[in-house]
C-alpha positions in Angstrom: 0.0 0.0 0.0 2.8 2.4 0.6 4.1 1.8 -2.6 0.6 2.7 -4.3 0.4 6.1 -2.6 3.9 7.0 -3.1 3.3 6.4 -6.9 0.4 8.9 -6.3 2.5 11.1 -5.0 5.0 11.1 -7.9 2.6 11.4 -10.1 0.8 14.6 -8.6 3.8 16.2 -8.1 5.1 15.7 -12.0 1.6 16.6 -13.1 2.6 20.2 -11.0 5.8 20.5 -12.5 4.3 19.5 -16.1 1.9 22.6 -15.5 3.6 24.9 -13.9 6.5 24.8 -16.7 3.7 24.8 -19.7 2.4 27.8 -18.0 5.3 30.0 -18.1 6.4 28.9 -21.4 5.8 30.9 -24.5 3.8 29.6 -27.7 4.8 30.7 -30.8 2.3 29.6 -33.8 2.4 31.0 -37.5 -0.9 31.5 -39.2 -2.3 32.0 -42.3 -4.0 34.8 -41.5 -3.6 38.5 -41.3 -2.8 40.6 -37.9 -6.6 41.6 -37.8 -8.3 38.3 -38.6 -6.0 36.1 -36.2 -7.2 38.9 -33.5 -10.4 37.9 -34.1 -10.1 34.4 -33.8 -7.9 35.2 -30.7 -10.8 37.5 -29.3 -13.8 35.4 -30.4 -11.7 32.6 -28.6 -11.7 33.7 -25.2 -15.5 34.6 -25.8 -17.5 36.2 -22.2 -15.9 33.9 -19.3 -12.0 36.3 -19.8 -12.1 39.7 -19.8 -9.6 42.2 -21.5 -7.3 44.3 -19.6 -4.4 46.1 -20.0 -1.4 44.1 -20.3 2.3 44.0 -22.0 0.8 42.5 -25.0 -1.4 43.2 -28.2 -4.7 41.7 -26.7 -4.5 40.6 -22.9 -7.3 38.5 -20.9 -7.7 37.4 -17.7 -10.6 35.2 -16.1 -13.5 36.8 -14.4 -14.6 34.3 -12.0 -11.1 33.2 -10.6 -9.4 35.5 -7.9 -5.6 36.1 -8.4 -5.8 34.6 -12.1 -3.0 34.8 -14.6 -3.2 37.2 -17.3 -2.5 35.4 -21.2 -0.8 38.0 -23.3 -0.9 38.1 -27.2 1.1 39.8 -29.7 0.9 39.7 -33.6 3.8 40.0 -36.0 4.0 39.8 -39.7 6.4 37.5 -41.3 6.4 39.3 -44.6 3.7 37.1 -46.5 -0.2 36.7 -46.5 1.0 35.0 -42.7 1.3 36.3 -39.0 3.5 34.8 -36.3 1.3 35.0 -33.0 3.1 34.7 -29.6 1.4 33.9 -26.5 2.5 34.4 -22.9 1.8 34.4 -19.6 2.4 37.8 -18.7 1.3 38.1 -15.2 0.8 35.5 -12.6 0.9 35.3 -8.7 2.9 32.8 -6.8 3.0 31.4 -3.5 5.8 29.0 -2.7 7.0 29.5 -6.5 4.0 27.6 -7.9 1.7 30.1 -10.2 -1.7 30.2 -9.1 -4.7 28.3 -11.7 -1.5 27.3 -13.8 -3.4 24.7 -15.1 -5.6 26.8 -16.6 -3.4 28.8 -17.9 -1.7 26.1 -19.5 -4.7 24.4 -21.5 -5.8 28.1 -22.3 -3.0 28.7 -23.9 -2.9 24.8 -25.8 -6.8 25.5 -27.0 -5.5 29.0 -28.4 -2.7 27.7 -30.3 -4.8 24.9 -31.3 -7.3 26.7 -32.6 -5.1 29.0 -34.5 -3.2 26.4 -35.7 -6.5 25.1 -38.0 -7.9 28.6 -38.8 -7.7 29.5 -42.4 -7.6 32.5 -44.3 -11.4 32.0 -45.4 -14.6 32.3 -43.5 -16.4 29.7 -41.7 -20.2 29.6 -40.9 -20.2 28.2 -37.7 -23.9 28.4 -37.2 -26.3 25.2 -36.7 -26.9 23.5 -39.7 -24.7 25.0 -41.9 
């Protein structure tokens, strides 16, 4: 039994670690979009549960129903092309003990994001019912 819940513990404590580090870390994704549109999929993203506020980046959210949440930063840069390069960051956070408070959600925030930039395109889909 001590074995089994030592092996619990291991694993809780990567799962931290694996979190922690994907929340700090920065995403770079390049889009085939322009500035504006990929600032709408960005914005149309993060939808009414985050809130923008003022922040080191081009567009900055934060939760509003989570006290003492991260704020995800994003900035847009063109590459030259019909293509933008879009960086996102965790640009504010508070710690206790050195861990970052709801760095978990920052972290699958931030994976959704680049996901779903990752498979926009540069024409526009009808997302309505039935379509």
């Amino acid at each position: 039994m001590e074995i089994l819940w030592t092996l619990v513990i291991i694993v809780l404590v990567a799962w931290a670690i694996f979190t922690q580090v994907g929340a700090r870390r920065q995403l770079d994704v390049t889009v085939p979009l322009s500035e504006q549109d990929a600032a709408q999929v960005v914005v149309d993203h993060f939808g009414v549960t985050w809130s923008q506020v003022e922040g080191l980046g081009h567009l900055n959210f934060r939760p509003r129903l989570r006290m003492h949440a991260p704020t995800l930063s994003v900035t847009f840069e063109p590459n030259g092309t019909s293509s933008c390069l879009v960086s996102i960051w965790t640009s504010h956070g508070r710690k206790h003990y050195g861990m970052m408070g709801h760095a978990q959600l920052a972290w699958r925030k931030k994976a959704s994001l680049a996901n779903r930039l990752r498979a926009a395109t540069s024409q526009p889909q009808n997302w309505a019912k039935g379509a």
